[in-house]
C-alpha positions in Angstrom: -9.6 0.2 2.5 -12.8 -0.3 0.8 -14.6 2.5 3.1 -11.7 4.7 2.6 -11.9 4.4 -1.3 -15.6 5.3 -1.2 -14.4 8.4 0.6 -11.9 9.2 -2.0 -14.4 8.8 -4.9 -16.5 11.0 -3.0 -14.0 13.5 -2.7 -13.7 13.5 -6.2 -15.7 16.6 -8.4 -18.7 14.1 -9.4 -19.1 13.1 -5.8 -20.4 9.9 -7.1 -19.5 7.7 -4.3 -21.5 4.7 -5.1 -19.0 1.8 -5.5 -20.2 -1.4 -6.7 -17.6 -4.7 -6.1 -14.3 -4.7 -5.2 -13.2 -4.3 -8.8 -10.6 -6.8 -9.1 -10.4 -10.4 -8.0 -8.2 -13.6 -7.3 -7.7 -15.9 -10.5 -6.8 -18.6 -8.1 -6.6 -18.8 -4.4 -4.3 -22.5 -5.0 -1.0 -21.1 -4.8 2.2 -22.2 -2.8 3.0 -19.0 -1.4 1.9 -15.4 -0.9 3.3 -13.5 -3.7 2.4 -16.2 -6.6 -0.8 -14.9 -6.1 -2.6 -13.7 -9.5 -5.3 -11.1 -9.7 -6.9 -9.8 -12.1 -8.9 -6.4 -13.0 -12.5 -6.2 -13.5 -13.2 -4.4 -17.0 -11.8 -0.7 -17.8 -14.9 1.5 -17.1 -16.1 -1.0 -13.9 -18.0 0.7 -10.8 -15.6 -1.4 -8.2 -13.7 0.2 -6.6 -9.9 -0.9 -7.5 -10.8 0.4 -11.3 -12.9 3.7 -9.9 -10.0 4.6 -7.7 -7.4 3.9 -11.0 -9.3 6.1 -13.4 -9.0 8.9 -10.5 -5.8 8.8 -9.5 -4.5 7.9 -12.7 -2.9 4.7 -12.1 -2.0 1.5 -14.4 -4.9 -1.4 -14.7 -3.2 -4.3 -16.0 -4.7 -7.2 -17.4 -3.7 -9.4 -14.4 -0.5 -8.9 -11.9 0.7 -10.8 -9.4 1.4 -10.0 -5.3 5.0 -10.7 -6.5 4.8 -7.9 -8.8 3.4 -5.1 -7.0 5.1 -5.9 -4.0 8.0 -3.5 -4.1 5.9 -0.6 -4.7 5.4 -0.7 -1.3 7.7 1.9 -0.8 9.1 0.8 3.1 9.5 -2.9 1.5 13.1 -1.9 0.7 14.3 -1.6 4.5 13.4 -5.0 4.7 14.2 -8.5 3.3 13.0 -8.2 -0.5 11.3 -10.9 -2.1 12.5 -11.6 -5.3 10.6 -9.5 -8.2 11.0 -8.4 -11.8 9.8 -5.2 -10.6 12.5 -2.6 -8.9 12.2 -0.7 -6.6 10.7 3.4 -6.6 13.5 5.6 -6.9 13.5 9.1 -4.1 13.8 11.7 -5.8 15.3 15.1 -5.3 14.9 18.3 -7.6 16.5 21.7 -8.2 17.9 23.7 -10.5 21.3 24.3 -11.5 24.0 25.7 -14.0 26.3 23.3 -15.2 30.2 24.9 -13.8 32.2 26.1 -17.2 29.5 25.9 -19.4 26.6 28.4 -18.1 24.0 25.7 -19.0 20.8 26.2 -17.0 19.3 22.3 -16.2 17.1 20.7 -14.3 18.9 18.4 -11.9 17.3 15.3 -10.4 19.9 13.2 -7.4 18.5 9.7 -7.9 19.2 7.2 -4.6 19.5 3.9 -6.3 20.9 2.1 -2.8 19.0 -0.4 -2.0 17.4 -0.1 -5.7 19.7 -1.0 -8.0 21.4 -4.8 -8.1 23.0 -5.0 -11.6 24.3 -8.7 -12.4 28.8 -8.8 -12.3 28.9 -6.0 -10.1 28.2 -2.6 -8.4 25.9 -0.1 -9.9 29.0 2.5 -10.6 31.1 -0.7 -12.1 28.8 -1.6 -14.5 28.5 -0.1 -18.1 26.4 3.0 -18.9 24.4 0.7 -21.1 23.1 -1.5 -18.1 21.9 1.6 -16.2 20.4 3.1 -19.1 18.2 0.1 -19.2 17.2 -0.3 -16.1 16.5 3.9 -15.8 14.0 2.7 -18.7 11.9 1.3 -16.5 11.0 4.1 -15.0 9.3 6.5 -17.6 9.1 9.6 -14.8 12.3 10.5 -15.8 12.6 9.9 -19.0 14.2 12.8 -21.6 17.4 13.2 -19.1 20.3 14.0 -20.9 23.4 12.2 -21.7 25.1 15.5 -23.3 24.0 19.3 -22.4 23.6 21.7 -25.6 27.4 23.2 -25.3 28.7 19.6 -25.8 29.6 18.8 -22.1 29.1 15.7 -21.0 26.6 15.3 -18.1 28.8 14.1 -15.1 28.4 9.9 -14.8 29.6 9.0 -11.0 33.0 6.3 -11.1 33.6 6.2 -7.5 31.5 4.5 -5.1 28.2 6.4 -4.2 24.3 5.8 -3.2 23.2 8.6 -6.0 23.2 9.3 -9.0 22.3 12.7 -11.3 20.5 13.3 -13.7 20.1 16.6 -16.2 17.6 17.9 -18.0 18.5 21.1 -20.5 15.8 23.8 -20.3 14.4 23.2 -23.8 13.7 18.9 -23.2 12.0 19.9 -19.9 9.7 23.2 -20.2 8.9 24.4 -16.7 11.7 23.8 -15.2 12.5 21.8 -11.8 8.4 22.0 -11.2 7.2 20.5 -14.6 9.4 17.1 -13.6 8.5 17.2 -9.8 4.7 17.0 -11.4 6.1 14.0 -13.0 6.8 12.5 -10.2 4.5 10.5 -7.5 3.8 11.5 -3.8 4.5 8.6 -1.5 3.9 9.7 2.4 5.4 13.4 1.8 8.3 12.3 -0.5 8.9 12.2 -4.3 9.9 9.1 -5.9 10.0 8.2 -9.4 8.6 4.6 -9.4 8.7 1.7 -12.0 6.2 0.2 -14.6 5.6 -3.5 -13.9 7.0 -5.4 -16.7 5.2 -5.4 -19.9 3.9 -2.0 -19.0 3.9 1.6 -20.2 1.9 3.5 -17.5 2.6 3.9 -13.6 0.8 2.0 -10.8 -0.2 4.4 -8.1 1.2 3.0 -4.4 -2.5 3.3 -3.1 -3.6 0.8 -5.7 -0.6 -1.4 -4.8 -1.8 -1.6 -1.3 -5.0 -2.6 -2.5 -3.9 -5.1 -4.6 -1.4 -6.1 -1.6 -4.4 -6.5 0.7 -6.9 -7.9 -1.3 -5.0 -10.3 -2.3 -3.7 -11.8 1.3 -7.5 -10.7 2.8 -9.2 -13.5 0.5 -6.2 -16.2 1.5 -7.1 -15.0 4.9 -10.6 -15.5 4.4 -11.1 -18.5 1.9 -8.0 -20.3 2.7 -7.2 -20.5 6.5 -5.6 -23.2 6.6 -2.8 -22.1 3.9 -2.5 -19.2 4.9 -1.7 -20.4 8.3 1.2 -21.9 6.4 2.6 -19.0 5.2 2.2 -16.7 8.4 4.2 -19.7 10.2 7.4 -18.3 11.0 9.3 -22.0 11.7 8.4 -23.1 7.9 7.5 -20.3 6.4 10.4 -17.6 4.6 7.6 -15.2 3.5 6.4 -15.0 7.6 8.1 -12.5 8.6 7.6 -10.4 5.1 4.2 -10.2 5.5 4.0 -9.7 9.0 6.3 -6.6 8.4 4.0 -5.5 5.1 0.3 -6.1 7.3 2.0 -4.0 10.8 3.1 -1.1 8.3 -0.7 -0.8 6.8 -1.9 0.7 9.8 0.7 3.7 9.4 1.1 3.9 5.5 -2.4 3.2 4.0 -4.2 6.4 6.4 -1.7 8.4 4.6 -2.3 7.6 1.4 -5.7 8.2 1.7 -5.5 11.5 3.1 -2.8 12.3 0.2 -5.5 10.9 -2.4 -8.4 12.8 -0.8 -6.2 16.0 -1.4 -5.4 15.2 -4.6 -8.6 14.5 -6.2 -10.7 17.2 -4.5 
């Protein structure tokens, strides 16, 4: 990862690839499991390479974060067993025009899979007031300005039978440049578009390829400092995070080389 980053920052116009650090280390490796892990940041402007690799991409810094935290921003976490978070899950996303039928409104259209996204307490994501998903959509400021009416005083459609998506519109004037101007919004994970969360507290996005480094930072200096906990935790008879991280460290090898090449693209 740190190799790759240099390559990334090299990439970059300035072709200033020095790096200096890792920018960003472990408040404490004394923790009783994986995710309760805290790191934290170096200071914004910092030559390592966790804040060099934010600035181009970007991405969120916070102050400090936990594994917990960024965990579910690891986009293929959701096919497995998710650790309990206060962050949600990213959100794929597909765009396209489309005139609202009766009305001749021209919107912007976004179908939203919330399976495997959304768990709202009492219920079902489609039984559950509009308020609750309002809320929760908050959390994701990539699609923020959809509309709950359309100019001619239709209501936007609101699913009440059971479904994995739901849609969103955008009227021309809230969204200039069309279907385009919000797929810029949105972030490229492995080829797909997914609108993804701010961690709690947070106003900005954290870009996946700074989650991964935070991911394997984090469980790299357990592995290193702290053998014999983290032998614990990879212990699949005592351990319930085992298999979890097993599952996150196996996908690296396949996700992480694409993200690179995605952020390579991107900045040069």
């Amino acid at each position: 990862m740190s190799q790759a980053e240099r390559a990334i920052v090299a990439a970059a116009s300035s072709g200033q690839w020095q790096l200096k650090g890792h920018g960003i280390g472990v408040v404490s490796l004394d923790v009783p499991d994986a995710l309760a892990l805290r790191l934290k940041p170096g200071p914004a402007g910092g030559s390592g390479n966790f804040l060099r690799v934010s600035s181009l991409l970007g991405s969120d810094v916070p102050d400090e974060l936990t594994l917990g935290q960024v965990w579910p921003l690891l986009v293929e976490t959701v096919l497995h067993e998710r650790p309990g978070s206060p962050t949600p899950a990213p959100l794929f996303v597909t765009v396209h025009p489309e005139t609202v039928p009766n009305s001749g409104v021209s919107v912007v259209t976004a179908q939203v899979e919330l399976d495997n996204a959304y768990y709202p307490p009492g219920g079902r994501w489609w039984d559950v007031q509009e308020a609750s998903l309002k809320e929760f959509l908050a959390r994701y400021p990539q699609l923020g300005g959809w509309e709950p009416s359309l100019p001619n005083g239709s209501e936007v459609e609101w699913p009440r039978s059971p479904s994995t998506h739901l849609r969103l519109r955008w009227a021309g004037e809230e969204l200039s440049g069309g279907p385009d101007a919000l797929r810029e919004r949105l972030t490229l994970y492995r080829g797909r578009q997914l609108a993804y969360p701010v961690l709690e507290g947070r106003q900005e996005v954290m870009r996946p390829l700074l989650a991964w480094h935070a991911v394997l930072f984090g469980l790299s200096m357990l592995t290193r400092y702290e053998p014999a906990r983290w032998t614990r935790m990879i212990d699949v008879d005592h351990s319930p995070q085992a298999t979890v991280i097993e599952y996150v460290l196996d996908l690296a090898l396949d996700a992480v080389p694409d993200l690179v090449d995605e952020a390579i693209r991107t900045v040069s």
